[in-house]
ROVEXKOL-82179 format. One record per residue (C-alpha): x, y, z; residue number from 0; residue in one letter. Coordinates in steps of 0.001 Angstrom, whole numbers, padded with zeros to 6 digits. Layout:
       px       py       pz  num  residuo
        X        Y        Z  NUM        A
...
END
This chain:
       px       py       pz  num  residuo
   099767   020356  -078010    0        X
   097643   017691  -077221    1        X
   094460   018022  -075182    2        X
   092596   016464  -072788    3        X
   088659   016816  -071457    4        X
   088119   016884  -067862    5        X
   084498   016544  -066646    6        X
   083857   017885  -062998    7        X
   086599   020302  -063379    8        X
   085896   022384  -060393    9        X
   085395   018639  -058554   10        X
   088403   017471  -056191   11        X
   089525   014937  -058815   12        X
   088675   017007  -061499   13        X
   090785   020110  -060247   14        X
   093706   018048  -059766   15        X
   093588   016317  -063165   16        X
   093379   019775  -064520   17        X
   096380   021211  -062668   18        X
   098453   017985  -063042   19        X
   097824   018186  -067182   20        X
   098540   022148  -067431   21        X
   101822   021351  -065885   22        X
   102759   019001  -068117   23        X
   101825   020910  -071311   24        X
   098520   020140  -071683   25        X
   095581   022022  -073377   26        X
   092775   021456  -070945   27        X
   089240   021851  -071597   28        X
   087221   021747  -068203   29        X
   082918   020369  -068477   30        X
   081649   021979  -065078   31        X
   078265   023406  -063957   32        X
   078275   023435  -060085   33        X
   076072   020912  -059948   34        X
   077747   020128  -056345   35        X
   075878   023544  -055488   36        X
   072674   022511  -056273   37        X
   073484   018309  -054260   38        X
   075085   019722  -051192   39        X
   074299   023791  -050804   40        X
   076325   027049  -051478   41        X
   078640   026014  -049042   42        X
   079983   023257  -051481   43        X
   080029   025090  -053976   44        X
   083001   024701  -056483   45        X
   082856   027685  -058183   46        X
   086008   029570  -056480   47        X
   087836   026234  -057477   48        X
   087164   026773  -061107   49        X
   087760   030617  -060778   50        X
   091301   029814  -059056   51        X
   092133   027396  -062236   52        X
   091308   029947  -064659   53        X
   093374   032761  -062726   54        X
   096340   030267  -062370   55        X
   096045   028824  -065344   56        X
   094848   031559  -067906   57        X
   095650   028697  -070545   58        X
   092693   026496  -069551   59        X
   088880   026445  -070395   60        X
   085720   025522  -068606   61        X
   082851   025096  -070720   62        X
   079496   025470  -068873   63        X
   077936   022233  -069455   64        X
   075892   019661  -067793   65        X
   076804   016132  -069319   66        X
   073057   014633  -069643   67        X
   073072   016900  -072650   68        X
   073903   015078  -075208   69        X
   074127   017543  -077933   70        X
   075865   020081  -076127   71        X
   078788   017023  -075008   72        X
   078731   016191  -078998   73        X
   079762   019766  -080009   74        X
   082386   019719  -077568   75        X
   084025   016665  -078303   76        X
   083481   017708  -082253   77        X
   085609   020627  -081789   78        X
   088398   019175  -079783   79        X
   088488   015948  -081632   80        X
   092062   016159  -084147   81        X
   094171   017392  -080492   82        X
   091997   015127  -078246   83        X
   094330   012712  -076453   84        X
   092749   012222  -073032   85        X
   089276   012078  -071884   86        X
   089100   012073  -067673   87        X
   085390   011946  -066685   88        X
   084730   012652  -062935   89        X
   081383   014031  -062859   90        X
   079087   012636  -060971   91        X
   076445   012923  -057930   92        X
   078602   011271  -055190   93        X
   076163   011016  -052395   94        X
   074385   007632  -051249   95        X
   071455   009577  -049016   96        X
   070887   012999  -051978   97        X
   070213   010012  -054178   98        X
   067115   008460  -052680   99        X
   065862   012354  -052590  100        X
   066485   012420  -056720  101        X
   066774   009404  -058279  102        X
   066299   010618  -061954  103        X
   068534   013035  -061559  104        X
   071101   010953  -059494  105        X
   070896   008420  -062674  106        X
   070312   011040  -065140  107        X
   073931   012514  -064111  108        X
   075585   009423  -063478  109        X
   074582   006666  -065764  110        X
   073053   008901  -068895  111        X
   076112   011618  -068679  112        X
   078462   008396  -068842  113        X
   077067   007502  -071641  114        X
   076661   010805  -073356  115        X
   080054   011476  -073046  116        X
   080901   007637  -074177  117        X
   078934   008127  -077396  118        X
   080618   011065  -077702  119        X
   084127   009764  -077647  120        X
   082827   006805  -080089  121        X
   081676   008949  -082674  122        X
   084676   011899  -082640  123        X
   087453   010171  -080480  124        X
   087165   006533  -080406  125        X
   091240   005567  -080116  126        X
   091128   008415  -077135  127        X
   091661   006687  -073584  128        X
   088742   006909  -071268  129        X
   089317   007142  -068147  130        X
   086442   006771  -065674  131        X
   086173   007890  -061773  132        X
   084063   005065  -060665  133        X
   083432   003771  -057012  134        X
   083747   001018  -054674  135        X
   079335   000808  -054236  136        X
   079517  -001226  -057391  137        X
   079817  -003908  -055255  138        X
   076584  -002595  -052925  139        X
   076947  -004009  -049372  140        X
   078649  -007645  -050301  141        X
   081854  -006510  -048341  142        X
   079631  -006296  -044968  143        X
   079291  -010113  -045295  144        X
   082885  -010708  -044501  145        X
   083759  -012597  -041034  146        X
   085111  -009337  -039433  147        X
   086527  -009627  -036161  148        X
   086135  -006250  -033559  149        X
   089042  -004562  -032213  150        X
   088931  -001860  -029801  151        X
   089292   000622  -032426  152        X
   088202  -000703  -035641  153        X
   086978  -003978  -037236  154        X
   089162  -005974  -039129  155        X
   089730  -009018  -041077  156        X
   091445  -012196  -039872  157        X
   095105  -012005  -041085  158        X
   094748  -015311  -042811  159        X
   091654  -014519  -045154  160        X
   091987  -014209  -048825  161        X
   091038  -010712  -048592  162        X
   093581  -008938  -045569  163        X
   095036  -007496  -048051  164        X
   092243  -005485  -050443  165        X
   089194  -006361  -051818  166        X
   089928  -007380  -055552  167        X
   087802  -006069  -058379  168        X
   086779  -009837  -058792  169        X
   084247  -009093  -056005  170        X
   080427  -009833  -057137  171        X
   078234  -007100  -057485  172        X
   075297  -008839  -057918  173        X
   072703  -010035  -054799  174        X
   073202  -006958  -052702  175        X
   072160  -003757  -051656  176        X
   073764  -000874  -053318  177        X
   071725   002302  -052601  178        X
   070285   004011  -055890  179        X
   073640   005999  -056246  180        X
   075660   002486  -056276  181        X
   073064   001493  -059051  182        X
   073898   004635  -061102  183        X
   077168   004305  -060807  184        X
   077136   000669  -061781  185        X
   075204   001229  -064873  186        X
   077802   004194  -065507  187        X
   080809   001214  -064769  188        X
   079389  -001604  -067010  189        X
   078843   001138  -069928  190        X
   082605   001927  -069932  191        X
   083619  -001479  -069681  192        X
   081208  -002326  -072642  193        X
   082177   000374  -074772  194        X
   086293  -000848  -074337  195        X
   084796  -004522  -075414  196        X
   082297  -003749  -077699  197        X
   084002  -001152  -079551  198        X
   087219  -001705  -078991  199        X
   087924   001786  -077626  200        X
   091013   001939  -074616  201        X
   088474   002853  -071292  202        X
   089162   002054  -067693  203        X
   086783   002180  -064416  204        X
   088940   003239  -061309  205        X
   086429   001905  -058289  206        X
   087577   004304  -055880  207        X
   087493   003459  -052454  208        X
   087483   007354  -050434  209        X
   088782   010065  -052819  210        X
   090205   012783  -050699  211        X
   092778   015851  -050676  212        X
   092513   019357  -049464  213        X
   090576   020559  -052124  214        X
   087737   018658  -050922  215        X
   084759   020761  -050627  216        X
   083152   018400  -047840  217        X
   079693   018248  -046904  218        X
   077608   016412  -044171  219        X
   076859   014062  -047359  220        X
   079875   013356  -049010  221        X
   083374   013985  -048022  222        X
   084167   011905  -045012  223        X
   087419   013195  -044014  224        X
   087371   017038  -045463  225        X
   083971   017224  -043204  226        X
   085466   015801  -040225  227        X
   088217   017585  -040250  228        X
   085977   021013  -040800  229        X
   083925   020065  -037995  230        X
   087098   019830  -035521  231        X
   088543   023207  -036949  232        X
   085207   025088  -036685  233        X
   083619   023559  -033519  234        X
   080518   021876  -035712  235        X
   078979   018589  -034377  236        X
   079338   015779  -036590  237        X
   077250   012294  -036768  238        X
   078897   008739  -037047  239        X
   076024   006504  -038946  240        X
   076220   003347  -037075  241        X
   078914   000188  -036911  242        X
   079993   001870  -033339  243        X
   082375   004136  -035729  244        X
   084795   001066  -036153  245        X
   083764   000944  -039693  246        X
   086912   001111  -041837  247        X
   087642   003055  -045135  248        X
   091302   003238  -047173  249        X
   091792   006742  -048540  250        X
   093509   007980  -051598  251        X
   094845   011647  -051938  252        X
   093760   013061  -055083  253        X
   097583   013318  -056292  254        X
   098000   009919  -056022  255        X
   094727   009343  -058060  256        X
   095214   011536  -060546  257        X
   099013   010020  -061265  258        X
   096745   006621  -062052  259        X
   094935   008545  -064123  260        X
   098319   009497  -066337  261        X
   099454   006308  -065917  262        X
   096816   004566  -067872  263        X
   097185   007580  -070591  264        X
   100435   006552  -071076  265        X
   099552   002884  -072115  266        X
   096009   002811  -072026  267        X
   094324  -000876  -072228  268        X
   090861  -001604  -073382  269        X
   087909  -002570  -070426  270        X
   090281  -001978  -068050  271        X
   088704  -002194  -064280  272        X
   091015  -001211  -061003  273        X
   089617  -001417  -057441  274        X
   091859   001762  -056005  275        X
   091893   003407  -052968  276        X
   094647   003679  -049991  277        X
   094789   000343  -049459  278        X
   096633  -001099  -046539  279        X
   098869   002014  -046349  280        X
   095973   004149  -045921  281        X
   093125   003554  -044153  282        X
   091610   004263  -041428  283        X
   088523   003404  -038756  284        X
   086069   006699  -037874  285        X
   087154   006871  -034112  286        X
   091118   006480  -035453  287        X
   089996   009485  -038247  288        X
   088721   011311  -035543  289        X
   091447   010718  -033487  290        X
   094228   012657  -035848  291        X
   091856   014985  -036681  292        X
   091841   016114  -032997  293        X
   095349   015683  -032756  294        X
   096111   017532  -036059  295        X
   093976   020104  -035202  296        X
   095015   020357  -031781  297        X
   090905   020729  -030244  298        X
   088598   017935  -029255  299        X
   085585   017750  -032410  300        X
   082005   017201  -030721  301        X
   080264   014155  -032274  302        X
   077969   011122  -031838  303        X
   077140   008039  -032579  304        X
   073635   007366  -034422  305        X
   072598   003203  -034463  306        X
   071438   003895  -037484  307        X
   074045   003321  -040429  308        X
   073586   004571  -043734  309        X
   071459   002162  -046619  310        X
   074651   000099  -048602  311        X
   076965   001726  -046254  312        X
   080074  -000431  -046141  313        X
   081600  -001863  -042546  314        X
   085336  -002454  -044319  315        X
   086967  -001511  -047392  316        X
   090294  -001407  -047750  317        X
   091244  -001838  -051808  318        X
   093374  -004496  -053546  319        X
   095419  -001902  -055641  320        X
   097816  -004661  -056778  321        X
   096370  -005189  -060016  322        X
   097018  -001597  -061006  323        X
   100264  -001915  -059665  324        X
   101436  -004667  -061154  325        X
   099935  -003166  -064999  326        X
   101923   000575  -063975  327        X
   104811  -000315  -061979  328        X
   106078   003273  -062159  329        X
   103041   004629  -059665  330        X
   104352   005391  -056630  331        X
   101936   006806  -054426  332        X
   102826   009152  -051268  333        X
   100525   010028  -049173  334        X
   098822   008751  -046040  335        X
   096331   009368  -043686  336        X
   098484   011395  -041463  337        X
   099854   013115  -043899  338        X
   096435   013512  -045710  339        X
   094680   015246  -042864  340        X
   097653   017473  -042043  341        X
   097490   019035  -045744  342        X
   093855   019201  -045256  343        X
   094243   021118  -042122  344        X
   097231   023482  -042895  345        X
   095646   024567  -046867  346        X
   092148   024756  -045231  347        X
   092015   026199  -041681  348        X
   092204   029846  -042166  349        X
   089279   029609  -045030  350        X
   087290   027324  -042663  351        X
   087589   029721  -039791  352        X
   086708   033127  -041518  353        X
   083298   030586  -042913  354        X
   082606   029989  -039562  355        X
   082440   033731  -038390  356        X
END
């Protein structure tokens, strides 16, 4: 049976690639420690994630383990090494603003765990494909230079520019402003790639654009949609950071992600890098998020608008996913926003609710 280690286990990536690999005959071996806990408070916890995948899954393991160990991510890979056939890393602090709180932790977890685990996979696993969650902040705020035009609801690009269609992973990332969690996760991005190159081992970066699904523990910090639609289910205010909420994201459902993920498995190339995300079939401005939330939700959500946007925050990103498609014509993905927030809402309302008291 061949096995695969998933990092962030209990994370919303992480808990699909677990589930997805179980079902298809997988021996899964989780690396979790709540660290989400400890970024975002109890209240994002994942540790009822990882206790559902061990009572649905009695087959799978989560080994308590924080990645900037490098011993303890050694052992592990030691012992798994002759049925080790996928590695999916997804750990990582995710948030732009806990960041500038933490930096050597923020780096410690997201450049210096990435490399753990890629030394690691050198040493016990090298012909094992790598598969890394990375993130569209690689490219720090470059993409808020483009000649956007403003639409009632949203900005936008002129139909005639070079990038209408996605932003291609052939975007600089140099001479901007990332925030210190866009500098992590660069280092983090340009250590996988280097690894695949240098060592000839099969990696990949997937520069996510917003990872979402209804597993998403969101949090005023990180979770965009999950958090807004919370805060129209429960009553809670929420903030938009600046842009006049016209900013733009493309959203990915974590099914769709994680079916790149097996994809690349499948025939795994070496340095690979992806932009991924919704693309133009899903994405979204705030005020049109907010829009189906209320809608979905069937209640008006209570929010507004602060001039102040986030540090690095981007105005538009929608992803170029055509590279990825063109390499693994087979993924199809199926979800969109509508459909995105109406899983959200129907998996997550009665929890949400009972929280709220």
């Amino acid at each position: 049976m061949p096995t695969a280690i998933v990092t962030g286990s209990g994370g919303l990536i992480g808990s699909e690639s677990v589930r997805r690999f179980v079902e298809d005959g997988w021996d899964v071996v989780g690396i979790e420690n709540d660290m989400r806990a400890r970024f975002f408070g109890e209240e994002a916890s994942t540790s009822h994630v990882t206790d559902e995948l061990r009572e649905r899954h009695p087959e799978f393991r989560s080994l308590d383990l924080d990645i900037r160990d490098a011993e303890g991510v050694s052992r592990a890979f030691a012992e798994l090494a002759g049925s080790l056939e996928a590695v999916i890393h997804t750990a990582a602090q995710p948030s732009h603003d806990w960041a500038a709180r933490d930096p050597q932790t923020d780096f410690g977890v997201n450049a210096l765990g990435t490399l753990n685990l890629l030394e690691a996979a050198r040493e016990h696993a090298p012909d094992v494909p790598f598969v890394f969650c990375s993130t569209n902040k690689v490219y720090g705020d470059t993409p808020n230079f483009l000649p956007l035009e403003e639409l009632e609801k949203r900005l936008e690009l002129p139909e005639g520019h070079e990038y209408h269609g996605g932003i291609p992973a052939t975007m600089s990332i140099d001479h901007s402003t990332h925030s210190l969690f866009g500098v992590s996760k660069a280092a983090a991005d340009l250590l996988v790639q280097e690894y695949g190159r240098y060592f000839e081992m099969p990696t990949v970066c997937f520069r996510g654009g917003c990872l979402t699904g209804p597993q998403h523990a969101g949090a005023q910090l990180h979770g965009f949609l999950a958090y807004l639609m919370k805060c129209t289910v429960t009553g809670t205010p929420y903030t938009v950071f600046g842009y006049g909420g016209k900013q733009v994201r493309d959203n990915i459902h974590s099914s769709d992600m994680v079916a790149c993920f097996q994809a690349f498995q499948r025939n795994p190339r070496s340095a690979a890098v992806y932009n991924m995300g919704g693309g133009r079939r899903s994405n979204c401005s705030m005020l049109e998020a907010i829009e189906v939330c209320e809608r979905v939700a069937g209640r008006e959500l209570e929010w507004t608008l602060s001039e102040e946007n986030r540090i690095g925050d981007h105005r538009w990103w929608i992803s170029d996913v055509s590279d990825f498609a063109a390499d693994y014509p087979e993924w199809d993905p199926r979800y969109g926003i509508e459909e995105i927030l109406r899983e959200m809402h129907e998996q997550n309302v009665e929890r949400w609710m009972a929280t709220a008291g």
